[in-house]
C-alpha positions in Angstrom: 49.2 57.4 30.9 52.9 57.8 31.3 53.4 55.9 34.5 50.9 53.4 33.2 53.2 52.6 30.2 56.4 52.5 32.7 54.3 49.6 34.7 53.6 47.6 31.3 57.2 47.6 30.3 58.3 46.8 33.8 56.1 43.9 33.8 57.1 42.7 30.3 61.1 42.7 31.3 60.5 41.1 34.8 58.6 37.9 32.5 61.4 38.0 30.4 64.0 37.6 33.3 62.1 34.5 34.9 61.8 32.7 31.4 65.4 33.1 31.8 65.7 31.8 34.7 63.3 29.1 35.0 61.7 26.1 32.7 58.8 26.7 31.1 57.4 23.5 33.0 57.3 25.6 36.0 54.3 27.9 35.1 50.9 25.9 34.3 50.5 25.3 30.4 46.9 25.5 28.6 46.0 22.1 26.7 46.9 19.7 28.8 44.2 17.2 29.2 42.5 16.8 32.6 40.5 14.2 32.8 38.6 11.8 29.6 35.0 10.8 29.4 32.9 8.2 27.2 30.2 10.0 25.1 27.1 8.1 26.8 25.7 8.8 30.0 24.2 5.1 30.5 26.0 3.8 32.9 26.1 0.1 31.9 25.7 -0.7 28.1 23.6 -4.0 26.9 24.4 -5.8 23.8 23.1 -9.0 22.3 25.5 -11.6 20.6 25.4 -11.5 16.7 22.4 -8.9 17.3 24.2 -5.5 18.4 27.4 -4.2 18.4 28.4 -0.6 20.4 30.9 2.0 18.5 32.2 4.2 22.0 33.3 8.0 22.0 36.6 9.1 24.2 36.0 12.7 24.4 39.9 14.7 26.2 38.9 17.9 28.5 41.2 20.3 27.8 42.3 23.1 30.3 41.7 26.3 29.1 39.2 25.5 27.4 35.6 24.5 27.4 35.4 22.2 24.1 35.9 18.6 24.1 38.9 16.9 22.1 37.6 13.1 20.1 40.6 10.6 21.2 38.7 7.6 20.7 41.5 6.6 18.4 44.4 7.7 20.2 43.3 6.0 23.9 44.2 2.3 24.8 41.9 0.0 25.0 41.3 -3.2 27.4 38.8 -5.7 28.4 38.4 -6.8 31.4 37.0 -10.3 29.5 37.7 -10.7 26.3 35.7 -13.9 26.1 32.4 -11.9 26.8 33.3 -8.9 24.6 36.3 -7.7 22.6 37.0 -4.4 22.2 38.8 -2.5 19.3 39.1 1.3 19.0 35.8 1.8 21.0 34.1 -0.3 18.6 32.6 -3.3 21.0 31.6 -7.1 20.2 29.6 -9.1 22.0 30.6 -12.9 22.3 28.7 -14.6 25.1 26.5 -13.7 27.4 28.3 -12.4 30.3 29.5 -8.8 32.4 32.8 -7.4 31.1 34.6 -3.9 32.3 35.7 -2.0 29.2 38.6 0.3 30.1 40.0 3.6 28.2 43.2 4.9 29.0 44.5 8.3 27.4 47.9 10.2 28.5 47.2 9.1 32.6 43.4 9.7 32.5 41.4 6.4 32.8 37.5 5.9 31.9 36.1 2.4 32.3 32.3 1.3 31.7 30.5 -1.5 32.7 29.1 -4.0 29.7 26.2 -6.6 29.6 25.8 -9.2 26.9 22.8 -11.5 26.4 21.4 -14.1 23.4 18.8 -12.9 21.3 16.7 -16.5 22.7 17.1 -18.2 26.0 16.6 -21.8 24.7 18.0 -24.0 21.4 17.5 -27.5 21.3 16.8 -30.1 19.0 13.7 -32.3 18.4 16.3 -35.5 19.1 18.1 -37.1 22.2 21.2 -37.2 22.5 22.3 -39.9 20.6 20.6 -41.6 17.9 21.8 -44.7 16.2 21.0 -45.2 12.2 21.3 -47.9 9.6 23.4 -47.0 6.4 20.9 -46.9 3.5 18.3 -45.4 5.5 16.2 -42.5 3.8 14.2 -39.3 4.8 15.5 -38.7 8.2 15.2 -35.0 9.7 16.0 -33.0 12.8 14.6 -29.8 13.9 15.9 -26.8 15.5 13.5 -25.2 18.4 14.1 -21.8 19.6 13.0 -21.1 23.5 10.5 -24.3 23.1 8.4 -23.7 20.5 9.6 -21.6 17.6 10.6 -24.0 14.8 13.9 -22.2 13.3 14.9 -25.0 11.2 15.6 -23.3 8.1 17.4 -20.2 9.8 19.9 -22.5 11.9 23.1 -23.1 10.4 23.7 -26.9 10.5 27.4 -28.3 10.5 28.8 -31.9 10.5 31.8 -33.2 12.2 32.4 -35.9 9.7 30.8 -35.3 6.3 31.9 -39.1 5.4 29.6 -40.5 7.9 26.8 -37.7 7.4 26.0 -34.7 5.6 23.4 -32.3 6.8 21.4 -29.6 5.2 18.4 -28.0 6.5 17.6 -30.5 8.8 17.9 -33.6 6.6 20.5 -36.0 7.0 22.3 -38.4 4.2 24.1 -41.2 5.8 27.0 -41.3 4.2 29.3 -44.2 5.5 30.0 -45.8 9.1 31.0 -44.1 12.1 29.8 -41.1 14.5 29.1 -37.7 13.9 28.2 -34.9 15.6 25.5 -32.9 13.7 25.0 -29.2 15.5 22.5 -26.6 14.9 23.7 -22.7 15.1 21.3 -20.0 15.8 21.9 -16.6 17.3 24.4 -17.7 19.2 23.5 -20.6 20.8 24.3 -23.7 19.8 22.5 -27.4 20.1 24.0 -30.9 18.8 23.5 -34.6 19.1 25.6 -37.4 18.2 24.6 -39.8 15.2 26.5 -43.3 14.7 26.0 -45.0 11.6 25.8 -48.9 11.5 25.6 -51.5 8.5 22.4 -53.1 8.1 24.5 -56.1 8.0 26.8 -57.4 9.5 28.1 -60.2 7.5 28.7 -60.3 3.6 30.6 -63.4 1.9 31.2 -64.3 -1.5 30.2 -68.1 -2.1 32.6 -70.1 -3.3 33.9 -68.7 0.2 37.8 -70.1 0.2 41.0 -68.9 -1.6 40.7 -70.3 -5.1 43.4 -72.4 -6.7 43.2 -72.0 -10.7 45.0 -73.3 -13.7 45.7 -71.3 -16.9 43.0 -72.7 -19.1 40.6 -74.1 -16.2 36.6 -73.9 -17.0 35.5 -69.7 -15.2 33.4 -70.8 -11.8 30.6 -68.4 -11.0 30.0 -66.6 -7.7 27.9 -65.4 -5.4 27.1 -62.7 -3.3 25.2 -63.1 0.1 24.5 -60.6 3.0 23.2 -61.8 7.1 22.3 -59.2 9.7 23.9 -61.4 12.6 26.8 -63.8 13.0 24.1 -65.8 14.4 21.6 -66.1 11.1 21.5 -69.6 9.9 21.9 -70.2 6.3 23.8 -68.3 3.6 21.6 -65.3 4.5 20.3 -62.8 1.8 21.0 -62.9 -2.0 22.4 -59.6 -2.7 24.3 -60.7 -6.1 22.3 -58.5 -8.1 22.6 -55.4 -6.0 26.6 -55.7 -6.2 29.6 -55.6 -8.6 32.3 -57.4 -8.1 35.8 -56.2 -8.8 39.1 -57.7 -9.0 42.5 -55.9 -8.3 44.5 -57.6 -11.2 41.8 -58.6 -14.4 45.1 -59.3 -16.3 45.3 -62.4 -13.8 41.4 -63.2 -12.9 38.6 -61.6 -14.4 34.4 -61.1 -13.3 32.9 -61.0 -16.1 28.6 -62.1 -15.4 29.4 -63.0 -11.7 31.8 -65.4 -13.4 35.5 -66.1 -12.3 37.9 -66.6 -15.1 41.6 -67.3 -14.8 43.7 -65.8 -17.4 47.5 -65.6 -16.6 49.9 -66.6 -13.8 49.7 -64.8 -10.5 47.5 -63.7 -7.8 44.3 -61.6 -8.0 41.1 -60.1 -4.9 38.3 -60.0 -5.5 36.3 -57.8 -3.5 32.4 -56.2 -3.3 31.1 -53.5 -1.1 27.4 -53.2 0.3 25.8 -50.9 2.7 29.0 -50.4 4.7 29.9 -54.3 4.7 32.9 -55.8 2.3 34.2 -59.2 1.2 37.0 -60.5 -0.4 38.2 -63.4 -2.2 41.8 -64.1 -2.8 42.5 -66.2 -6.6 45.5 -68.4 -6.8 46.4 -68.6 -11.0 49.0 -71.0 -11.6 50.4 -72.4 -14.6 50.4 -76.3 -15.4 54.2 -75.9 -16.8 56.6 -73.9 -15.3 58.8 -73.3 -17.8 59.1 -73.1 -21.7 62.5 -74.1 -23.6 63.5 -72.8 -27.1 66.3 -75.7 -28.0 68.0 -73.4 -30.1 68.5 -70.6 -27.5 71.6 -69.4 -29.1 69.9 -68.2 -32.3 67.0 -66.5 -29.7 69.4 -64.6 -28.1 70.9 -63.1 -31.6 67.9 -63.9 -34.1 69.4 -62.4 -36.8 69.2 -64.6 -40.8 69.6 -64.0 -44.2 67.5 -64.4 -47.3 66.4 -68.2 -47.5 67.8 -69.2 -44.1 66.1 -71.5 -42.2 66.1 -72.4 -38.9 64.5 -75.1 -37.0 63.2 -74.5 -33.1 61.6 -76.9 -30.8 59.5 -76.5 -27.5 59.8 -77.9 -24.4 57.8 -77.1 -21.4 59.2 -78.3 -17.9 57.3 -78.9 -14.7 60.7 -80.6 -12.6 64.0 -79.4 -12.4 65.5 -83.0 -14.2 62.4 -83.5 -16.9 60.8 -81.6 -19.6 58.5 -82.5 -22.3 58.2 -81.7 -25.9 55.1 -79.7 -27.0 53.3 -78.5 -29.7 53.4 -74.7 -28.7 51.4 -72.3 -31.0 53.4 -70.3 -33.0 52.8 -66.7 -34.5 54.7 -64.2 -37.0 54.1 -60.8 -36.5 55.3 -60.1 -40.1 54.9 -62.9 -42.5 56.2 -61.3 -45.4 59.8 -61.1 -43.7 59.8 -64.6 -41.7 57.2 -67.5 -41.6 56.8 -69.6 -39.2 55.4 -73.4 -39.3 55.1 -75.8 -36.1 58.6 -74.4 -35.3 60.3 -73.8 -38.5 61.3 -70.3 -39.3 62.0 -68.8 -42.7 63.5 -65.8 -44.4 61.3 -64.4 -46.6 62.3 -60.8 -47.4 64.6 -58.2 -45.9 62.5 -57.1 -42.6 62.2 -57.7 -39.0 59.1 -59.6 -37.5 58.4 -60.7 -33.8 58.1 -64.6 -33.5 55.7 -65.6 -30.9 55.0 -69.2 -29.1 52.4 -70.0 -26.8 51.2 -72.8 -24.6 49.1 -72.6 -21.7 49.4 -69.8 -19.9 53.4 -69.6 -20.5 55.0 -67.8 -23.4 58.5 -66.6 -25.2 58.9 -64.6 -27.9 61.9 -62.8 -30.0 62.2 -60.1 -33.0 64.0 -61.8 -35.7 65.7 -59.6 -38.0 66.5 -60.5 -41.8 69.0 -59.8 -43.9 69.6 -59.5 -47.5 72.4 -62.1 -49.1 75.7 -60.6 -49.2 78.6 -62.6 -51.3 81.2 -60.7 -49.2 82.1 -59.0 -46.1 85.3 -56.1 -45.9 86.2 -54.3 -42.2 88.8 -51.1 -41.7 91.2 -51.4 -38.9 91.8 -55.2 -38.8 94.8 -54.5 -36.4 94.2 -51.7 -33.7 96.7 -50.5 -30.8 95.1 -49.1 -27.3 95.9 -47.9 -24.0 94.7 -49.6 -20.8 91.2 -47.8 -19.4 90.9 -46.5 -23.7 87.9 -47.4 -25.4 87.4 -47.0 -29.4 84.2 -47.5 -31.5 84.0 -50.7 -33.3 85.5 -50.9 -37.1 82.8 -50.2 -39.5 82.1 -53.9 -41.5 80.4 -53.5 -44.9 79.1 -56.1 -47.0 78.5 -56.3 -51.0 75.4 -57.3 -52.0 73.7 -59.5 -55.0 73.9 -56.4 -56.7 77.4 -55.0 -56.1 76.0 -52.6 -54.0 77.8 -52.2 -50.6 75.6 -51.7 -47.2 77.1 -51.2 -43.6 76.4 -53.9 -41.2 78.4 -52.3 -38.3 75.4 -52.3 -36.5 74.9 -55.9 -36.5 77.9 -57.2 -36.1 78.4 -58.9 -32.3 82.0 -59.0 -30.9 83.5 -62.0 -28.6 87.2 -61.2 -26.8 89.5 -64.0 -26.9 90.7 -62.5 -23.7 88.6 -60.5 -21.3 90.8 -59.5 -19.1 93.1 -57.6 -21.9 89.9 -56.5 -24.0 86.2 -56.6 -23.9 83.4 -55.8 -26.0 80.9 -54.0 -24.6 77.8 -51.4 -25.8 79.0 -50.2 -28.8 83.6 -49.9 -28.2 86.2 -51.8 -27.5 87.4 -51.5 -24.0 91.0 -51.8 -23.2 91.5 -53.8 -19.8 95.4 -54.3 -18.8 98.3 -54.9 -21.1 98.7 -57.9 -23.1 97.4 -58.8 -26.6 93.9 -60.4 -27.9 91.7 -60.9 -30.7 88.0 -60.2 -31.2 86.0 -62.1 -33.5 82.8 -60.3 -35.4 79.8 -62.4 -35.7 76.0 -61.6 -37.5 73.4 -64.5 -36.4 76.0 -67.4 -36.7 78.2 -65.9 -39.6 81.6 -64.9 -38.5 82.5 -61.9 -40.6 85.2 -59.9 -39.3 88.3 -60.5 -36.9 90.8 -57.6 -35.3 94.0 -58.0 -33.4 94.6 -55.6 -30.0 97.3 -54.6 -28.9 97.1 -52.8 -25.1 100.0 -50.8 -23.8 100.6 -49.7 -19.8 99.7 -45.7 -20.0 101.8 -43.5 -19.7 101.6 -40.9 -16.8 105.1 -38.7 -17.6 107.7 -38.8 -20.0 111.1 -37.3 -18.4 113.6 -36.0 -20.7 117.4 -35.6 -19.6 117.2 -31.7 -21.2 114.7 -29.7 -20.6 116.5 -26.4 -22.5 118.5 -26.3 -25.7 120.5 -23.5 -25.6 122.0 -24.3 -29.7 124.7 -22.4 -31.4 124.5 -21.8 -35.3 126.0 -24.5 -36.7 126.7 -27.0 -34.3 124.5 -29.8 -33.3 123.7 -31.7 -30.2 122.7 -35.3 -29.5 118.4 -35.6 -29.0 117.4 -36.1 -25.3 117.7 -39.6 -23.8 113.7 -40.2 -22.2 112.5 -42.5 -19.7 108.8 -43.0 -19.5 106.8 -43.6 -16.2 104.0 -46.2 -16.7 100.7 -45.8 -14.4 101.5 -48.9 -12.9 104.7 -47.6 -11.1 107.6 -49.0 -14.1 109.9 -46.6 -15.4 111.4 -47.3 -19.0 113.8 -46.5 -21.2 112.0 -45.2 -24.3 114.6 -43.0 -25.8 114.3 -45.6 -28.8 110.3 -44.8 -29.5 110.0 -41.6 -29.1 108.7 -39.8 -32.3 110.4 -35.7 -32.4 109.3 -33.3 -34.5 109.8 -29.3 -34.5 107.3 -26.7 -33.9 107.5 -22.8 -35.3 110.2 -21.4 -37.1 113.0 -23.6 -38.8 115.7 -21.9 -36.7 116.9 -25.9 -35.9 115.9 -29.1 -37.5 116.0 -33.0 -36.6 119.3 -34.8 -37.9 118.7 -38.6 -38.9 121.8 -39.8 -36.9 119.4 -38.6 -33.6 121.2 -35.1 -33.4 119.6 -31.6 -33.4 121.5 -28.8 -35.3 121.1 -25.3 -35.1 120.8 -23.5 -38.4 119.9 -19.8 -37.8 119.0 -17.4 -34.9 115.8 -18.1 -33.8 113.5 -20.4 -31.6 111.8 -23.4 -31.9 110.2 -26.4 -29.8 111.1 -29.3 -29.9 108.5 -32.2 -29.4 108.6 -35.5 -28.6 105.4 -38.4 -28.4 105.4 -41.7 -27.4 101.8 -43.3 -26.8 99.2 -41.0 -24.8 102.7 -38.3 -23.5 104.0 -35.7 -25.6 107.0 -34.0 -24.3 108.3 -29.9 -25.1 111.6 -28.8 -25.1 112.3 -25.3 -25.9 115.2 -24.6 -28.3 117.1 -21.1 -28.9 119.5 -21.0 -31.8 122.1 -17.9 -31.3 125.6 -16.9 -32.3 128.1 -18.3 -29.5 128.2 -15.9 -26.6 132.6 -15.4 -26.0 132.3 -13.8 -22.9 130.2 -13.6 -19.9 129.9 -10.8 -17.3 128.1 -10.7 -14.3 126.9 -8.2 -12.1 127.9 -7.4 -8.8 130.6 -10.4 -8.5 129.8 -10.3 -4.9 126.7 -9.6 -3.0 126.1 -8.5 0.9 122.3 -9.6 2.2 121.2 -9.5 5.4 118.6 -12.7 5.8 115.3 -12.6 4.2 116.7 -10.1 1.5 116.7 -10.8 -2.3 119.0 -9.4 -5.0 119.0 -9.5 -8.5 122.2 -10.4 -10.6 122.4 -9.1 -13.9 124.5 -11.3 -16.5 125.3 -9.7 -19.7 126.8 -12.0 -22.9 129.0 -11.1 -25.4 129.5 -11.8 -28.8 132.5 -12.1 -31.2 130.7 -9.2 -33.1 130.7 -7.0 -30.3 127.4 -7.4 -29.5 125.6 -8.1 -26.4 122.7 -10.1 -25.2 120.9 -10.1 -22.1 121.3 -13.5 -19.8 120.1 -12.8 -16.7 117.3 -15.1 -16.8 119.2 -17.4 -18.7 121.8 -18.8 -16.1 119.8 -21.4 -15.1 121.7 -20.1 -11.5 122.3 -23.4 -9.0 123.7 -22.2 -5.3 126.4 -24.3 -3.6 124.5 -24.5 -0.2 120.9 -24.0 -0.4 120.7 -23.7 3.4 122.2 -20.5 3.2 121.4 -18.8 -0.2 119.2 -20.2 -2.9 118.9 -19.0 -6.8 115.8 -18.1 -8.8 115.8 -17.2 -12.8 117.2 -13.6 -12.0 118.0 -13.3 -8.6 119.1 -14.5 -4.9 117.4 -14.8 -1.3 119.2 -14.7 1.9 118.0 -17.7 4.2 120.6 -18.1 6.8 124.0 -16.7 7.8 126.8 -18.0 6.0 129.0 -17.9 2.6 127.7 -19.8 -0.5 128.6 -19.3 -4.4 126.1 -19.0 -7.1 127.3 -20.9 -10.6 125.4 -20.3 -14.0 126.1 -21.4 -17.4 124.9 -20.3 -20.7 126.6 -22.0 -24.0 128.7 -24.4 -21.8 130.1 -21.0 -20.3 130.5 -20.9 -16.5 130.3 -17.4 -14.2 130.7 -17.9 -10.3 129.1 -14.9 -7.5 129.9 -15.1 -3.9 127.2 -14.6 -1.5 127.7 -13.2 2.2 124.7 -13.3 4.1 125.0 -11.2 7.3 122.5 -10.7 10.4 120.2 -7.5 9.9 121.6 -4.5 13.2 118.0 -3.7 14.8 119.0 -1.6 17.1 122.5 0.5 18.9 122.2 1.2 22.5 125.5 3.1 24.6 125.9 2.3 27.7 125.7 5.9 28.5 123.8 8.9 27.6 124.5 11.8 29.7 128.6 12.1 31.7 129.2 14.4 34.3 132.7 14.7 34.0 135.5 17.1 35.6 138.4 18.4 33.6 140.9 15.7 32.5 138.7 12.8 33.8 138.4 9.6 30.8 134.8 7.8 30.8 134.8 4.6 28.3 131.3 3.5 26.9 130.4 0.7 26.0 127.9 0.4 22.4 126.0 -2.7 21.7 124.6 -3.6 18.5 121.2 -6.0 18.5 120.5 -8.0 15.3 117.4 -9.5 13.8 119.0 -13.2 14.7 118.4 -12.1 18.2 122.4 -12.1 18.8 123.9 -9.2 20.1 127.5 -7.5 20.4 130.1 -5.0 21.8 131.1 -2.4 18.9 132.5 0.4 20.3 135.9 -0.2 18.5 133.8 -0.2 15.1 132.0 3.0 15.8 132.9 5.8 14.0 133.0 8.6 16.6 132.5 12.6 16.2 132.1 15.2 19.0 130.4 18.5 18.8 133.1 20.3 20.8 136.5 18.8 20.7 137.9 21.7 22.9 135.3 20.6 25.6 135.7 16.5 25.0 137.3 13.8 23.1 136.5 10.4 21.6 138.4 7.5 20.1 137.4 3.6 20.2 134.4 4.5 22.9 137.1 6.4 25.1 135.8 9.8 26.0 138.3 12.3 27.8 136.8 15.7 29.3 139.1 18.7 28.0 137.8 21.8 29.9 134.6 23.1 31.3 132.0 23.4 28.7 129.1 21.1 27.3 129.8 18.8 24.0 127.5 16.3 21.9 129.2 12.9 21.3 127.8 10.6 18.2 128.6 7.4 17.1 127.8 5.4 13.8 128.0 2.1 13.1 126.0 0.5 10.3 122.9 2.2 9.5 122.4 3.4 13.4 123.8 6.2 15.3 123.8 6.7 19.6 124.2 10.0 21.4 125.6 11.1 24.2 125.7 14.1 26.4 128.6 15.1 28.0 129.0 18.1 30.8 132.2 19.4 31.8 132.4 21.3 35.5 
């Protein structure tokens, strides 16, 4: 038992020490599949289209083990001829009739099966040839479907058209439906039988009698038609009266109407008529023409503005012209669509009552008519605004016009009034405003119906697009004053002007200043204010400040260093006679005497270039001047040495040169300021470096922001 446990144990560690040392793919590994099979043992599997289908089984072996693993869903899945029979997950469908190879694959293993599809029947065909020809309108024609010969399967067959417009099958019956060719086609367990069908017109030939384009005239006698229908081009006579078995239509009744198989012209213009029977058509194409061409109102100026007043009259005549040169006076027949407003005899139109009423006339086939809108009597007429001032491209509504009444009452005719411009081209009057046009002056006249009731006078002004004062900042001291800003205006069309003479000023916020008559501005107490000038469409804004006077200026730094690029701020600090001070830094208004070099913002200066330039500002009539050196920025300091071997009493001079941002560059060993570590060792003045005794000393120079080092060794 004893040496039986040692040889267990011993076997144990030596499986240990080979999983150690080798992959686990290296000894054989239970459940690995070894081969797939299908779970039929037919050899070749039959199916019959739209009859059977065939659900296959992929069964895995697995070593190991004796039972059987289902991977029917896991396996890939091919067809050898997917026309015949498609396959998906093992489940397969027959198509057509036809061999196919049905393949399994399932991690390397590979099962295929061999599948046979046939029809339910051998045979479908139909009880027709081929092609058969019918004529539209025939009835009760059929088709059967014959399965393998004999069996009648009709009803079971699924029938299908290939143009349902031509002809419609179901069950076996057909409905002709229109002209053309069909195919109709019989479905039945997967076969399939057709024949073609063309539909032709029992005629060949239909014509509408009258047969030519007909020329009417408003007012012409109607002319009735007829309908006929021949078989061949070749059948003599009109051929079959078919007027009773059609309806005729026409495409504009507004122009010609059927009415009875009667043609009737009704207005000017042209009009088909067509009619459809058994697949054949005819049309007719009707002329309708007036007798005039034109009908005149003599008093056209009233038409275009019919407007009257209670008890007015007004007298039109009509005119109907066939020529260019000629027309003729007619009796037209005239209508009022509100008598109670306006009537209306042979041409003579009356207010009646306050109201509006369409006037009609008529005559043959050619008519006018107009709206005609009364008014009550009014004993005077009063308008706002009879003089009005505008800019060029402004527009304004037009002045409201009332009028008094019989009865004192007043009632606004603003509506009705209708403006005329004495001169387009400086105003217009157009929708519902006046519209300025250029510069100049003209006057627009305000008529209702033929009554002149109103006149205006415009003036239109160039606009403005800036007005440019000679101040922009009042800087005012309490109790002095200062003369208003001279302003030039600059019109859109390019003129400047002096307006200095138009301008209208007035102050904003506090009353720290106020406007002088004499065209001065005086300050009266510390404070601020605006001041604001208008002249047509511009408005202007100055700012004023109203202080004590300021009896000394100081500015801070006096002068300023900058390497390019670089910005300081100056800081300018007022006093008063009080003792008081007051911040003016942004105040200055700070101008620099060469821009190229140095320029000036509200507190501060920028470097642009190398150079000297002085910054003025003024506050109060007080002048402070700041000089400005702009110097090149040092980059870099290189020595021409960094390690000397030297011997006692031997002199080395280095050289030290200084690279600026300009891209210049320059010897400054003289301006160096020089230290060494050990001056028992070495020496250094101006770049000249003298070895004193043996030894080992560190020599640094300065100059600017930058330092260089060198080494130097004495032996």
């Amino acid at each position: 038992m004893s040496l039986h446990r040692k040889t267990t144990k011993l076997a144990l560690v030596v499986v240990m020490m080979l999983a150690m040392v080798f992959p686990t793919s290296v000894f054989a590994a239970s459940g690995d599949v070894t081969s797939i099979e299908f779970d039929t043992n037919e050899s070749t599997i039959h199916l019959i289209v739209n009859e059977t289908t065939e659900q296959l089984r992929v069964l895995a072996n697995i070593e190991g083990t004796t039972s059987k693993r289902d991977v029917t869903n896991e396996a890939t899945w091919t067809s050898s001829n997917t026309r015949i029979v498609r396959v998906d997950g093992g489940l397969l469908t027959p198509l057509e009739k036809g061999s196919a190879r049905i393949t399994a694959k399932y991690k390397g293993a590979i099962k295929t099966i061999e599948v046979n599809v046939q029809y339910a029947i051998d045979e479908l065909k139909l009880d027709q040839p081929d092609k058969a020809e019918y004529k539209l309108g025939t009835e009760g024609l059929t088709v059967k479907a014959l399965a393998d010969g004999t069996n009648d399967v009709t009803t079971e067959a699924k029938w299908t058209s290939s143009d349902e417009s031509v002809v419609k099958v179901n069950k076996g019956e057909l409905t002709l439906e229109g002209l053309g060719t069909a195919t109709i086609t019989a479905e039945y367990k997967g076969l399939k039988a057709s024949y073609s069908v063309k539909v032709i017109a029992p005629y060949q030939k239909l014509s509408i009698v009258p047969g030519e384009d007909q020329e009417l005239l408003v007012g012409d006698a109607p002319i009735e038609l007829k309908v006929y229908a021949k078989q061949s081009e070749t059948e003599s006579g009109l051929g079959t009266d078919v007027t009773d078995k059609v309806k005729l239509k026409s495409s504009n009744p507004a122009v010609a109407d059927v009415e009875d198989g009667k043609l009737k012209p009704v207005a000017l213009g042209k009009a088909t008529i067509s009619v459809s029977y058994l697949g054949t058509t005819a049309k007719l194409d009707v002329y309708v023409r007036n007798p005039y061409e034109a009908l005149i109102l003599d008093q056209n100026d009233f038409v275009k503005n019919p407007v009257m007043f209670m008890n007015e009259s007004v007298t039109i005549k009509t005119l109907v012209r066939n020529a260019a040169t000629s027309s003729i006076e007619v009796n037209g027949e005239w209508t009022s669509s509100n008598p109670l407003a306006v009537t209306v005899d042979q041409g003579v139109l009356t207010a009646r009552a306050a109201g509006t009423s369409t006037i009609k006339v008529s005559y043959l086939g050619i008519s006018k008519e107009f709206t005609v809108k009364v008014h009550p009597t009014v004993t005077k007429f009063e308008m706002e605004d009879s003089d009005i001032e505008l800019l060029k491209d402004e527009s304004q509504s037009y002045p409201k016009v009332t009028g008094l009444l019989l009865d004192n009452e007043k009632k606004d005719f603003s509506g009705e009034v209708v403006w005329t411009s004495s001169d387009e081209n400086v105003v217009t009057a157009e929708s519902s405003k006046f519209k300025a046009v250029d510069a100049g002056t003209a006057t627009l006249t305000g008529k209702i119906g033929s009554k002149e009731v109103a006149t205006v006078h415009v003036t239109v002004n160039e606009r403005v697009l800036v007005l440019l004062p000679e101040i922009e900042e009042y800087q005012l001291v309490i109790g002095k004053t200062e003369t208003l800003p001279k302003v030039n205006a600059v019109f859109e069309d390019g003129e400047e002007k002096d307006v200095t003479s138009l301008v209208e000023w007035s102050l904003t916020g506090s009353s720290a200043a106020a406007v002088i008559k004499d065209g001065t501005i005086k300050g009266l107490t510390k404070g601020s204010t605006t001041l604001k000038g208008t002249y047509l469409n511009k408005d202007v804004k100055i700012p004023v400040a109203v202080e004590q006077e300021v009896v000394k200026i100081v500015v801070e730094p006096e002068t300023i260093e900058l390497n390019i690029k670089k910005s300081k701020s100056i800081k300018a600090t007022g006093y008063f006679s009080n003792g008081k001070t007051i911040s003016l830094s942004s105040k200055m208004n700070w101008t620099s005497s060469d821009t190229s070099i140095v320029t000036a913002s509200r507190t501060s200066v920028k470097a642009v270039a190398e150079g000297t330039a002085t910054i003025t500002g003024a506050y109060q009539g007080k002048e402070v001047k700041v000089k400005v050196n702009v110097v090149p920025k040092l980059k870099k300091l290189t020595a021409s040495d960094k390690r000397l071997d030297l011997k006692p009493g031997d002199i080395k001079t280095v050289t030290v040169t200084a690279e600026y941002d300009t891209g210049a560059t320059a010897n400054v060993a003289d301006k160096v300021v020089w230290t060494t570590s050990n001056a028992s060792v070495a020496k250094v003045t101006n770049g000249r470096i003298e070895a004193i005794a043996k030894g080992t000393a560190r020599i640094k120079g300065k100059f600017d922001s930058k330092t260089v080092s060198i080494t130097v060794y004495v032996k």
